[in-house]
N, C-alpha and C positions, 0 to 999 in steps of 0.2 A: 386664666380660667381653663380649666381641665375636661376634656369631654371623656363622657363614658363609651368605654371600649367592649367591657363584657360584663356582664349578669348571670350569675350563675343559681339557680335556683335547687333545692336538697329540701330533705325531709328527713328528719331521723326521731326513732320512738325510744323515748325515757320512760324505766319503770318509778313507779312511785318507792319512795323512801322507804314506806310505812302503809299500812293500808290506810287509805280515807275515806270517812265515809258522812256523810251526812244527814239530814232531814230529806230531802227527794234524787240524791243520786250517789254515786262512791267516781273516787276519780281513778280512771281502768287506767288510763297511757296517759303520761304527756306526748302526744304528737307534735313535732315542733318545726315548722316550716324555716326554714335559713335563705338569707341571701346576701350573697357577697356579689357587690360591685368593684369594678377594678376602672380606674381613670387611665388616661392617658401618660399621667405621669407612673405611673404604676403602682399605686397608695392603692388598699383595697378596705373596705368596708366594710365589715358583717354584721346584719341583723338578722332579727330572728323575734319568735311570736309562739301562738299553742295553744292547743287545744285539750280537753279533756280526757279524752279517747276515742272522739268520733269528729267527721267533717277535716280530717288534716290532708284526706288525696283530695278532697273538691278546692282546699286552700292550694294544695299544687297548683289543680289544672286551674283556676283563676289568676295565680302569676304566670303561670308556665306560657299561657295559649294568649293572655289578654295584657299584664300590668307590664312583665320584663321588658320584652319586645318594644316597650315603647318605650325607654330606657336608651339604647341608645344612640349617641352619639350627641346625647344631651349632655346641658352644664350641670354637673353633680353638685355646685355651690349654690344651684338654686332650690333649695330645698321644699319653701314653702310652694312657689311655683308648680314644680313636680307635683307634690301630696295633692293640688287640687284636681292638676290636667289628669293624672290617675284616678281620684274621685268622679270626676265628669265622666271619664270616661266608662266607667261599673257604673254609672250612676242608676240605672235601671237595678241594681242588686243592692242600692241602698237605701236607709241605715238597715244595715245587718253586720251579724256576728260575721259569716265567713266571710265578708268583703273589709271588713273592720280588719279583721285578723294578717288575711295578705298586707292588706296598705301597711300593718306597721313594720310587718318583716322588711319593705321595701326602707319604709321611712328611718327606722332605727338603723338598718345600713348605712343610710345618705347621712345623719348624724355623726354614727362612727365614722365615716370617712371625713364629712366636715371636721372633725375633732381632731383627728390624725394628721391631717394638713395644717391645721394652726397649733400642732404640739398642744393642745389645750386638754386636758380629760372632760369629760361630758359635763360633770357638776359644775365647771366653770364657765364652758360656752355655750352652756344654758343659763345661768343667772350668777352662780357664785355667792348663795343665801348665808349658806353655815357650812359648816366643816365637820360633821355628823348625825346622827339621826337615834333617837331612840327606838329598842329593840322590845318586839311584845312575840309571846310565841303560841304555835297553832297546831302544832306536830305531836301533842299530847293531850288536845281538845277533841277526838272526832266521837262522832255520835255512838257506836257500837262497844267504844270502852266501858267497861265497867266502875262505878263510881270510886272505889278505891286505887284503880289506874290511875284517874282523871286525877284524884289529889295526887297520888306519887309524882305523877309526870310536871304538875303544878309547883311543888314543892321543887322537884329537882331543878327546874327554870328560873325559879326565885331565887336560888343557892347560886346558878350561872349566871345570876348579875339581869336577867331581862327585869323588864319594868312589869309587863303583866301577860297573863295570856287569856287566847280566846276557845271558848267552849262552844260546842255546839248544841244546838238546844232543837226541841220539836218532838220528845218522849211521846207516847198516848196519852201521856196525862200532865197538866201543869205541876202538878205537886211532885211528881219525878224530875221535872225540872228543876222544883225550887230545891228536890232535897241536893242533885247533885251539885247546885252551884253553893248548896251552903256549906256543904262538905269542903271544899274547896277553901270558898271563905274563911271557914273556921282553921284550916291547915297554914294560912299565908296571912293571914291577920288582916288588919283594914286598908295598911297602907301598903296595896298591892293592885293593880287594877285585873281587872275579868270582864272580859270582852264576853258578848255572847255572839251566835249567830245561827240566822234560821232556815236561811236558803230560800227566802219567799215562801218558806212551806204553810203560812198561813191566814187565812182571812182577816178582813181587818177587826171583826169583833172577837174574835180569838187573840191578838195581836196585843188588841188593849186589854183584855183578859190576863194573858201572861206577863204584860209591861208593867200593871198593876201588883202583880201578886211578885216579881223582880226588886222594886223600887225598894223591899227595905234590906235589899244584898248591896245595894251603890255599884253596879257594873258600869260601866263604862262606856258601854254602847251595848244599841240592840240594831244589831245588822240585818238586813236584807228583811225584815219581819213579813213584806207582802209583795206580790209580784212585784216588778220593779216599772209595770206599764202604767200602774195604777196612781198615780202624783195625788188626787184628790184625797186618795184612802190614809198616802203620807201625810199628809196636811193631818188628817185628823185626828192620827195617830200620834203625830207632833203636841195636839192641842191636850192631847191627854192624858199624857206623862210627863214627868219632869227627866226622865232616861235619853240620854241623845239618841237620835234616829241616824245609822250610819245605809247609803247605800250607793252604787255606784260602779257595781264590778259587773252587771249586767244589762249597763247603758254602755250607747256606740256612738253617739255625738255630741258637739255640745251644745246642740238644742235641750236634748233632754236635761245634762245638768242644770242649763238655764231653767228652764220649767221648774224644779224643783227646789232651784234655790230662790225663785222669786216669791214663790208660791209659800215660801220658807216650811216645806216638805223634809227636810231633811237637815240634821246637826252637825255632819262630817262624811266628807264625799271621797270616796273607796276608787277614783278614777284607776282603771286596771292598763297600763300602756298598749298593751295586745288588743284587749275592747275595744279601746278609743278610737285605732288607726295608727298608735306612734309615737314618738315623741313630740313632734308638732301640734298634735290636737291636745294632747297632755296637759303641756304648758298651756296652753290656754284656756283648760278648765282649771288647773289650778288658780291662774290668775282670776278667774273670774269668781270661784269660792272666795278668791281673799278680797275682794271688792264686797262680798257679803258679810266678810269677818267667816268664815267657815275655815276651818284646819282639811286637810288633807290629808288623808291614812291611806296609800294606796296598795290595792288587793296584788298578792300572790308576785312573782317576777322582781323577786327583790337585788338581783344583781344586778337589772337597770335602773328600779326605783330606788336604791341607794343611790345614785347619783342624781337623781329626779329631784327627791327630797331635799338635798342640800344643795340643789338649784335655786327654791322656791322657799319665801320665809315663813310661808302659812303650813306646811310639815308638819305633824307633829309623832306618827308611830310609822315605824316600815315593819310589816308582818314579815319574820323569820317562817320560812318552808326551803329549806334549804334544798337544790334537785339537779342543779349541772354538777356535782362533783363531779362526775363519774364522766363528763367530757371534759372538763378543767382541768389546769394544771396547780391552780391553785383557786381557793376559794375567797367569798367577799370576808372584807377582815373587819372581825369582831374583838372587841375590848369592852370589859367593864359594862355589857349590857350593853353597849352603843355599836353601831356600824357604822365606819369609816369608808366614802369613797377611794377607789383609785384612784393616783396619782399620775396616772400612766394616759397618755393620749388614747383618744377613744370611749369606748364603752365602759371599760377597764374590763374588761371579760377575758380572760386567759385562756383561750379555745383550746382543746388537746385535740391534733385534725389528724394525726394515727388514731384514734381510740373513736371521732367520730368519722371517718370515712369507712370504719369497719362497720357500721350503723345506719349506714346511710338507707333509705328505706329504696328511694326516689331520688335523681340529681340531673339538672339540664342545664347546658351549658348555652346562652344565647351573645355572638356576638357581632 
C-alpha cells in the first residue's frame, strides 16, 4: 500500500467549442478544477470536474483550504473510504453543486491512480460491461439556432454515423417547438432518434402541455422538463406521457436518484460524474437504475463517461460535446457512430500539460 505524498490542486478555463445556449442559461466557461495525486511510489493521478462559468474559484478554495490537506499521507487504494471521510468532513455544505464538484475532482484522481497501478484502464476496473457505447449529438441542437441550422447540423450527424441528436426546446410558444423538431424529423426520417431538452425551464402543466403536443414526433426523451427538486411533479408527468422522462444532470446524491426512481419519476437517469462527487457515487447510481431496469444516458464529460458507460451494462447513449481538445493530445476515439474507451491505464485522458500549464488559472501545491 502506497501513501499519498502530494496533492496538487489547479484550475484552468476552457472556452466553449461553439456557443451554447439554452432555455434559462448559455454556458460562458468551462472552469474546470484538476487534481493530481502522486503516491509514494511515484504513480500520479489526475482528476478533474467543471463548471459552467461560475463557482470554479469557491471549488478551488473548498479543495485548496479543506479536502487536499486531508489527503495526505493517506492510503490512495482506499478509495471508497477517502470519498466518505471528505464527505463528512464538508458535510455542513452538503448536498450541493460546489461540494459535489470538488469531491469528484478529488475522487476521479484516486480512480485514475487506482487504474494506473493495476495497468487496468478505467472501463475495466470499474466493471468491464461492454466494449463501446453509442454516440447521440448535442453541438448542433442549442436553442438560439435557427430552424434550418438545427436540420443542417442534424443531417450532417446522421451522415457521421451518430444514432441521434438532442434539441433544445422551451421557444415562447409550443408550436415553435413542434415546428422545429419536425423539421428535423422530416430531414432524418423515423429511424433516427431526437432527443429533446428543456433545462427545467418549465412548469409541470406546461411540461404535460408540450409532452403532449411532442408525442406524435417519437423523441426519445424529454429531459430535465421541470426543476429537478420537484419528484412529485415527475411522477406526474411520467403518468402523462407515453415520452421517457430523462433527468439527472442536476442531482448531487444518491438519495435523489433513489427518490425518483422508486417513485418511478423518471425513464432514464442523466447521472453527470462531476454532479454526483465522482466516480464512486457514479457507479452506484448506475447500479441502482439497473435494479429499476432504467438505462443510464449520462450528461456532458464524455471522456470519462466513455469509460463509465462501458463499465456498467445498463448504458445506453454517451452525449458527444466534444471540449478538452485543445488540452489533449489526442482525442476520445470515435468509429461508426460508436465511442471506444481507452485501452491505456487510467482515465485514458491524454493530458497536454505544456498547453494546460500555460492556462492555468489557480495551482496549489500541498505536500
Amino acid at each position: 500500500m502506497a501513501k499519498i505524498v502530494s496533492v496538487e490542486v489547479l484550475i484552468v478555463n476552457l472556452q466553449p467549442k461553439v456557443v451554447r445556449t439554452d432555455a434559462v442559461q448559455s454556458f460562458e466557461c468551462q472552469e474546470t478544477p484538476m487534481v493530481r495525486i502522486q503516491d509514494e511510489d511515484g504513480v500520479v493521478g489526475t482528476g478533474y470536474s467543471y463548471t459552467i462559468g461560475t463557482g470554479g474559484s469557491s471549488v478551488f478554495k473548498l479543495l485548496d483550504d479543506h479536502l487536499a490537506p486531508m489527503l495526505i499521507g493517506r492510503d490512495a487504494a482506499n478509495v471508497e473510504k477517502l470519498w466518505r471521510e471528505l464527505f463528512y468532513r464538508v458535510h455542513a455544505t452538503t448536498v450541493g453543486a460546489l461540494t459535489s464538484i470538488a469531491l469528484a475532482a478529488i475522487d476521479t484522481a484516486l480512480w485514475d491512480l487506482r487504474a494506473r497501478k493495476a495497468h487496468l484502464p478505467l472501463h475495466q476496473i470499474a466493471g468491464g460491461a461492454k466494449a463501446s457505447i453509442p454516440l447521440y449529438y448535442t453541438e448542433g441542437g442549442w436553442l438560439h439556432l435557427e430552424q434550418a441550422e438545427l436540420v443542417e447540423e442534424a443531417v450532417r450527424a446522421k451522415a457521421a454515423g451518430f444514432g441521434g441528436a438532442k434539441l433544445k426546446i422551451g421557444r415562447k410558444h409550443v408550436a415553435e417547438d413542434v415546428r422545429r423538431i419536425t423539421a428535423v424529423r422530416e430531414a432524418v426520417g423515423d429511424e433516427w432518434d431526437i432527443m429533446t431538452d428543456a433545462n427545467q425551464g418549465f412548469s409541470l402543466d406546461e411540461a404535460i402541455r408540450r409532452a403532449r403536443s411532442f408525442e406524435a414526433l417519437d423523441i426519445a426523451w424529454f429531459e430535465e422538463p421541470i426543476h429537478a427538486d420537484d419528484v412529485g411533479a415527475h411522477r406526474r408527468l411520467c403518468a402523462s406521457t407515453s415520452i421517457p422522462i430523462a433527468v439527472g444532470e442536476s442531482m448531487y446524491s444518491l438519495s435523489q436518484f433513489k427518490d425518483y426512481l422508486q417513485q418511478g419519476a423518471c425513464s432514464i437517469v442523466q447521472v453527470d460524474v462531476a454532479r454526483i462527487g465522482g466516480i464512486t457515487p457514479w457507479l452506484k447510481v448506475a447500479h441502482l437504475a439497473e435494479a429499476f431496469n432504467v438505462p443510464v444516458c449520462p450528461h456532458f464529460l464524455m471522456e470519462i463517461h466513455v469509460a463509465l458507460c462501458c463499465a456498467v451494462p445498463n448504458s445506453r447513449w454517451l452525449e458527444f460535446i466534444p471540449q478538452l481538445d485543445l488540452v489533449t493530445n489526442k482525442g476520445m476515439r470515435v468509429e461508426n457512430g460508436v465511442a471506444i474507451p481507452s485501452s491505456e491505464p487510467g482515465l485514458g485522458i491524454d493530458w497536454d500539460w505544456d498547453r494546460l500549464q500555460s492556462q492555468f488559472v489557480h495551482s496549489k501545491l500541498h505536500r
